[in-house]
N, C-alpha and C positions, 0 to 999 in steps of 0.2 A: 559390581557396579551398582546393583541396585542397592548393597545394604550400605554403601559407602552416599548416597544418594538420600535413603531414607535415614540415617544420622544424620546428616547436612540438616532436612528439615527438622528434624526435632531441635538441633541444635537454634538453626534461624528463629521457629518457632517460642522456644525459651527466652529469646532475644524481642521478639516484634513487636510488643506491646510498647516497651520500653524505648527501642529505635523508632517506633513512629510518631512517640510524645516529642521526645528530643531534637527528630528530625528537623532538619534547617529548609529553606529554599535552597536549591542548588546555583551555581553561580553561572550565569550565563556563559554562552560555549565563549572559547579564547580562539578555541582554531581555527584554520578555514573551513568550509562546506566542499563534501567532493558527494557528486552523487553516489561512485560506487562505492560509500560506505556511508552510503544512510541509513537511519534507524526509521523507519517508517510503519506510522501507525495507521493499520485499515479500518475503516468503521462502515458499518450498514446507518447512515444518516438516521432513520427511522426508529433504531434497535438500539443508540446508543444514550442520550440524555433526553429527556422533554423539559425544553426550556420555555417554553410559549405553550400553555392549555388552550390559549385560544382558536389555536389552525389544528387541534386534532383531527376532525370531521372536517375536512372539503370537499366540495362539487357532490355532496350527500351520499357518502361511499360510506353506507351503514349498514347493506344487507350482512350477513352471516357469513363468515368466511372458514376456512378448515385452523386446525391448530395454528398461530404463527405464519397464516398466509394472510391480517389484514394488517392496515396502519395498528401501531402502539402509540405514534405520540410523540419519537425522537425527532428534531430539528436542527436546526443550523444553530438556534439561540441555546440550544442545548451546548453544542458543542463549544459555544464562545464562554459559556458560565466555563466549563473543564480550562480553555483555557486561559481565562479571567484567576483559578483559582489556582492554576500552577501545577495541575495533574499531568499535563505533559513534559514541562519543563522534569519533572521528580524523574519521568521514567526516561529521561534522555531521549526524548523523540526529537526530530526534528527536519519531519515530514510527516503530515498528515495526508491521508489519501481516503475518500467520500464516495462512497456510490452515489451514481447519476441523479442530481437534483431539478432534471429541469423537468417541463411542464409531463404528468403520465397520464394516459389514460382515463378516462374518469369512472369507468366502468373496471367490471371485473369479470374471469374468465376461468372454465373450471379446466386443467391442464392433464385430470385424471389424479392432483394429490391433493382435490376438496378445490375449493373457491378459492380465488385471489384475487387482491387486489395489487397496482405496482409500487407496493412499497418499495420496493427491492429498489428501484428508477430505472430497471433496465428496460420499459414499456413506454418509449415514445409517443407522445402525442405532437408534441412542441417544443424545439428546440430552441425556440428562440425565446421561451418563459422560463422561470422556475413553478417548481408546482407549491400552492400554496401549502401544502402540508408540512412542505421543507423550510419555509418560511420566505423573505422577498430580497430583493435586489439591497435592500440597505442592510440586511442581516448577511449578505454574502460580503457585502463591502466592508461591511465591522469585521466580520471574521479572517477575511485575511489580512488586514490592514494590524490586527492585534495577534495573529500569527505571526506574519513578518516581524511584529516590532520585538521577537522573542526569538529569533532565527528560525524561524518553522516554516519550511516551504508547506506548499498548497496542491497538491496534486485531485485533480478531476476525471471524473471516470467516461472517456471519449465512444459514445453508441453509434457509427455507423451503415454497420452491417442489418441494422431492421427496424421496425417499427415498432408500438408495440401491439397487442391484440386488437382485432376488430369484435367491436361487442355490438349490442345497439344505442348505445348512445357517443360510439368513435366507429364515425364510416372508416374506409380505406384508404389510404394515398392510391392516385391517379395510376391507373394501368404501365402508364409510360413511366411511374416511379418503385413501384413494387413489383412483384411476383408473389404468386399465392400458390405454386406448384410448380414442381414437384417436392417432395421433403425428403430431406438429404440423407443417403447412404451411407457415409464417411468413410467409403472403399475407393477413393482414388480422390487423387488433386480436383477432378468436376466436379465429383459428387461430393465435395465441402463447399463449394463455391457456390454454383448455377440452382440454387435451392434453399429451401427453407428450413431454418432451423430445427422447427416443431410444427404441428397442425397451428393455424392459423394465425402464425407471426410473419408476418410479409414480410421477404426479405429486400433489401432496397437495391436495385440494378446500378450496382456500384461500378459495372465493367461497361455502363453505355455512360458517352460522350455528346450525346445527342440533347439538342433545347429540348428543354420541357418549362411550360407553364406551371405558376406556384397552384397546390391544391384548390381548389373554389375552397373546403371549411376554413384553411389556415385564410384564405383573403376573407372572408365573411367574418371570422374568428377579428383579425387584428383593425376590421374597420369595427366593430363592433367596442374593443377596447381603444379607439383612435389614434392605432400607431398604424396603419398602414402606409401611407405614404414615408413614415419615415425609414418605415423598413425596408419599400421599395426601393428611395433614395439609397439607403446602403447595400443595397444589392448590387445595382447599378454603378455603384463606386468601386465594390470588390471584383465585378465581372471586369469592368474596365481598364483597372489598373491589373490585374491578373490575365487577363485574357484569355483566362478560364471558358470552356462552353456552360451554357446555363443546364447542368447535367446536373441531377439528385445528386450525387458525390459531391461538388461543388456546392451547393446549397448548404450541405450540412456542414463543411468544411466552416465556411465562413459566420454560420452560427454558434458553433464551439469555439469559434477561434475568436468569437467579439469578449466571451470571456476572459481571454485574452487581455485583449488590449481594453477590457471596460475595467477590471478585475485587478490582472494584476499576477493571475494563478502560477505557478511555475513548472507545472507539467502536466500531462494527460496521463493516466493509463488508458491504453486503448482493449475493447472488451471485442471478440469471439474475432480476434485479426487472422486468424486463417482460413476463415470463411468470404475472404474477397481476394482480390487477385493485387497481389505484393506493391503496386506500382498504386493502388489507393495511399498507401502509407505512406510512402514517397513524398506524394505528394500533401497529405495533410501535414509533414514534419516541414516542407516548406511554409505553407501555409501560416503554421504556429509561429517556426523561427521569425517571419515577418514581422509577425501579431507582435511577437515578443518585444521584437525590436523597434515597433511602432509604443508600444509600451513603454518603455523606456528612456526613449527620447520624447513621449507626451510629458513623463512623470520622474524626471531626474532624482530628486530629492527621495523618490520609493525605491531604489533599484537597489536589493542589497549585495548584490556584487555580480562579477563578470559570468557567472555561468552559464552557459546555452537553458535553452528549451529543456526541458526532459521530456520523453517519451518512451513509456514502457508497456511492451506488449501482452497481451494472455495469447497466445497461439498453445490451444488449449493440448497437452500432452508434450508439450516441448521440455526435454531434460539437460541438463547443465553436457551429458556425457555425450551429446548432438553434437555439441560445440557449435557451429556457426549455424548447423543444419537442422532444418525440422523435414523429417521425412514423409509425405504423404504416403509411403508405396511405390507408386509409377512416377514419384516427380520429388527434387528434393530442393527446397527453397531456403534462403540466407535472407532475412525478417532484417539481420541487424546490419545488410546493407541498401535496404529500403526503408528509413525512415527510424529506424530502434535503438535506443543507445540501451535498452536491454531488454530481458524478456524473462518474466513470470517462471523460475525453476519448477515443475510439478513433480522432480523425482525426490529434493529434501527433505521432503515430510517421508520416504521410504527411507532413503540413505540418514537420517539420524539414530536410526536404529546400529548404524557401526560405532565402532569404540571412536573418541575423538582423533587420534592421530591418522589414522588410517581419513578418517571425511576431511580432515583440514587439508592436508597436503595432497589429499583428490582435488581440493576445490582450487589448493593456492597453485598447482601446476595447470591447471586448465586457464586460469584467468588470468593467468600471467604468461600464457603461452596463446593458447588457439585462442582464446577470446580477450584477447590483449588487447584496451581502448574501448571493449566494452564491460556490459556487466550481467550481474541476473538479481532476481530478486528470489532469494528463499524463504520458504514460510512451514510453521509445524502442522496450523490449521489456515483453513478460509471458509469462503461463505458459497461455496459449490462445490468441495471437494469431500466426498463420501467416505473417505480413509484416510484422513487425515492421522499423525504421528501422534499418539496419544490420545485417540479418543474418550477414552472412559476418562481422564485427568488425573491422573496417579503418579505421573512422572513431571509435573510442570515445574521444579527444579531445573532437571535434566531437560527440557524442553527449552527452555529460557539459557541454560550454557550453552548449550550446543549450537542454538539460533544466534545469539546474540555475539557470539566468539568465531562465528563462520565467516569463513569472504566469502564478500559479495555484501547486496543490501538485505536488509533484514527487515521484514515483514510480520509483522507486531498484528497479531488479528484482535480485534477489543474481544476482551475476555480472556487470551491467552496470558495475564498477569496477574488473574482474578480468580484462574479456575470457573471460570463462566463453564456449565453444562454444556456439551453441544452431545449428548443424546436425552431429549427430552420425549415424556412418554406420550402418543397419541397423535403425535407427528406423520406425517408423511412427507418423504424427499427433503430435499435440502433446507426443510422449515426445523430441520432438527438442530441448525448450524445456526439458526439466527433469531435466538431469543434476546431478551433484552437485557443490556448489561448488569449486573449481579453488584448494582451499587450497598443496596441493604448490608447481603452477606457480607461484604468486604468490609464494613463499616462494625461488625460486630465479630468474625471471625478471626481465632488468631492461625490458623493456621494459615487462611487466604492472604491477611498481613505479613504472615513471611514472606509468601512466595511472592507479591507485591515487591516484597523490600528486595528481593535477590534479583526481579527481572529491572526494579529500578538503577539499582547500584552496578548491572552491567550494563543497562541502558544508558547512563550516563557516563560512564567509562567509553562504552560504544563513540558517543555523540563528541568526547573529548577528543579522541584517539583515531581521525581515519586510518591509520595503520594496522584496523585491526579489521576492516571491511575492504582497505584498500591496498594495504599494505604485503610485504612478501612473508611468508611464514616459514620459518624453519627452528625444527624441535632442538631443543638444547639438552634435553635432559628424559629419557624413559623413564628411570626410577629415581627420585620422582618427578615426574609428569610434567616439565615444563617448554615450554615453547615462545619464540619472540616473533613480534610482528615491526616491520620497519616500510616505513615509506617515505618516498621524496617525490616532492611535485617543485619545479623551479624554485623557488630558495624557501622552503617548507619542509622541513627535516619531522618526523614524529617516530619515536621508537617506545615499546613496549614491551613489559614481559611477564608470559601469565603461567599462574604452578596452578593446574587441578588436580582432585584427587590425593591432596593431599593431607597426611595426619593432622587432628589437631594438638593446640599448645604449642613449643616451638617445634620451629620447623627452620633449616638450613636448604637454602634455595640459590643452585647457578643461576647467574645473570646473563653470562652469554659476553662477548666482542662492543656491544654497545654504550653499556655502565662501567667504566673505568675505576679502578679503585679511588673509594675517597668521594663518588657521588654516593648522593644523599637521594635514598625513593620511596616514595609513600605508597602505602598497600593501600588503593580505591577501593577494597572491598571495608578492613577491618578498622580505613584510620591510619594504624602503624604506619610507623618512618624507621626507618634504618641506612645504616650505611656499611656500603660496596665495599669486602675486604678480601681479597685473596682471590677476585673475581666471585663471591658469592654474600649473601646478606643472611642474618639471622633474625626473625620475629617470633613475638608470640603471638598467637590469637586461638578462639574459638573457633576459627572458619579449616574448611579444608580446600581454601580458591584463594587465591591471591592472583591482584590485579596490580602489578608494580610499574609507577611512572616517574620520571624524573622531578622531584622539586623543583 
């Protein structure tokens, strides 16, 4: 595997330079969008482009922080240059998912791996701002209004479950809205709940139902900027027509959710969802679905077509082989009949170490069977996972087939196409996972230009083809190595058929039940076209992957 792996790159490698002079725009998707076979690219907002120097520095968050624990610089106007210039459309994305950009912390907090600040966003201060460092409400508006106009959904990353640090310059949410103890055991269903995450991140009493009055800083805060009364007014609009209690859960609910319907966004991930009790989800996917729908009927002419809401969860240790179930121990709870149309895979990044036949038709029997109507999201790396599938980067070929070729959604972490480092030295904890994207190297590297060119050309085969994230798999061929994906949603037929592992130069490739003698099908990887004889097709190329679709 590996030496057939490590030809591929030399091979790509011999090529890159030249394919990436030539390269074209790629031609916008033809098919429909199904979530569960989206190509979805994650980014740490901060970590990924600086497109505005001018909001480096806000609220004077200058002191000294440990390696990779303070702001770099990434923005929202970052991310609109990327896709102003077509970087996502090349890699077949088409969903973008952002760590939490609203208002954090102003202060920073030492956690035991050096000082930090919340660049990351998962440090609440205000949900109802962005924080200037991410940039503002007309940079959020550009940004998905110029996604949308390219089929890229918009996914946001939904904070619940806590606040973020008390420093001295960010008091506390109100008693009647946090807990500040005890910190969590994670040996049974309470002890993830009724507790706090880490020392001094109050967790938010997501299980009471009871009024509470808005914090005194947040009212001091928003008459200061002179929007209080308007915010008040829409509080009072969303308790009314919900009839919702004015409970912290509620509160928060309807501040992610004006995202929603101010925005435009088309999904949340929701972050540490095992740490509240199931029926919080429930209810924020109503919540959304509302927003959505209140969206849509404000803004007819933006809606790009019929999809629900999405919502995907982290229930942190949840693996595909669960199936419906994430087990605490003492209690065993179903996520994707509260609120989940999927949930964050964390066993892929283990299971890509098996040979491909063996992971596909583990994954195409599971989610065509126990988890049928929904999905999962698998990933090689991310941005808190300490073992990640290929850490040192040596395999990012074999990272990029495997992920990219798998059902289910596929989960694109910035940097997995670039060879971005994620063991960098002088680091501590998960500052080793989120450096800043490796645009220089890419720009001058030919090996990183391959691997670029390989996760593009199945990312966009991906992004053409839901049948190959959502579709049924069954292998046609051991030797050699080929396998077909096929899907039908109401009158949406898409079929495909992929050879890895295979020699290069020509190569004689079964088609399988699908391609009839006499059709004509182009290899997405190499170009080549040929046509169906005998139920099989002959090409040549230098690759050892073909990706065959119909003309």
């Amino acid at each position: 595997m590996k030496k057939i792996l490590f030809t591929l790159a030399l091979l790509l490698g011999v090529n890159a330079l030249t394919s990436a002079q030539n390269r074209t725009k790629p031609a916008a998707p033809k098919t429909p969008f199904y979530w569960e076979s989206a190509n979805v690219y994650f980014l740490l907002t901060d970590r990924f482009n600086n497109g505005d120097r001018t909001n480096d520095k806000q609220y004077n968050r200058t002191k000294p922080t440990g390696k990779l624990r303070g702001f770099e610089g990434g923005d929202l106007r970052g991310v609109i240059q990327k896709i102003d210039e077509g970087y996502f459309d090349k890699l077949g994305i088409n969903a973008i998912w952002m760590t939490p950009i609203v208002e954090q912390i102003h202060d920073g907090v030492d956690e035991g791996t050096g000082f930090s600040y919340g660049f990351h966003g998962y440090w609440t201060r205000d949900w109802t701002a962005l924080d200037p460092n991410f940039g503002t409400r007309k940079d959020l508006a550009e940004l998905v209004s110029k996604a949308h106009a390219r089929g890229i959904r918009i996914i946001l990353d939904a904070v619940i479950n806590h606040t973020g640090p008390v420093t001295a310059e960010d008091s506390v949410y109100p008693n009647d809205w946090v807990r500040t103890s005890p910190k969590c055991q994670y040996n049974s269903y309470d002890s993830n709940i009724n507790c706090t995450l880490v020392e001094n991140l109050p967790d938010v009493k997501t299980e009471s139902k009871a009024n509470v009055e808005l914090p005194p800083f947040l009212v001091e805060k928003w008459k200061k900027e002179g929007r209080y009364e308007q915010e008040v007014k829409e509080l009072d609009a969303f308790f009314k027509q919900t009839g919702y209690p004015r409970a912290p859960r509620y509160y928060i609910m309807k501040w992610l959710a004006d995202y929603i319907t101010d925005f435009g966004i088309d999904g949340y991930r929701v972050d540490t969802a095992k740490h509240t009790t199931e029926d919080v989800w429930a209810d924020f996917k109503k919540v959304c679905d509302q927003a959505f729908a209140t969206y849509k009927k404000n803004n007819p002419k933006k809606v790009l077509d019929n999809n629900p809401f999405f919502m995907v969860g982290e229930v942190y240790g949840y693996y595909i082989g669960g199936k419906q179930y994430y087990d605490y121990g003492d209690k065993k709870v179903n996520y994707f009949e509260h609120g989940f149309d999927g949930l964050i895979n964390f066993d892929f990044r283990n299971e890509a170490n098996m040979d491909f036949e063996p992971l596909f038709s583990k994954y195409n029997t599971l989610l065509q069977n126990d988890l049928k109507g929904y999905t999962v999201m698998n990933y090689v790396s991310s941005h808190d996972d300490s073992w990640p599938f290929d850490k040192k980067r040596v395999r990012p070929f074999e990272s990029g087939t495997k992920l990219l070729l798998a059902p289910g959604i596929a989960q694109v972490y910035y940097g997995d196409e670039s060879v971005r480092p994620l063991d960098i030295p002088g680091t501590q904890g998960d500052a080793t996972l989120r450096s800043f994207m490796n645009w220089k190297e890419m720009g001058t590297d030919v090996y990183r230009q391959a691997v670029l060119e390989h996760w593009q050309k199945l990312g966009r085969f991906r992004r053409n083809h839901p049948a190959i994230g959502a579709g049924v798999h069954q292998q046609i061929s051991a030797t050699p190595y080929v396998f077909s994906r096929s899907f039908q949603k109401e009158a949406f037929e898409d079929h495909v058929v992929v050879g890895l592992q295979l020699n290069t130069g020509t190569k004689t490739i079964p088609v399988g039940p699908h391609f009839p003698n006499g059709t004509r099908l182009r290899d997405a990887y190499s170009g080549k076209i040929a046509t169906v004889t005998e139920g099989k097709i002959t090409l040549t190329s230098d690759y050892m992957i073909v990706l065959l679709e119909k003309i």
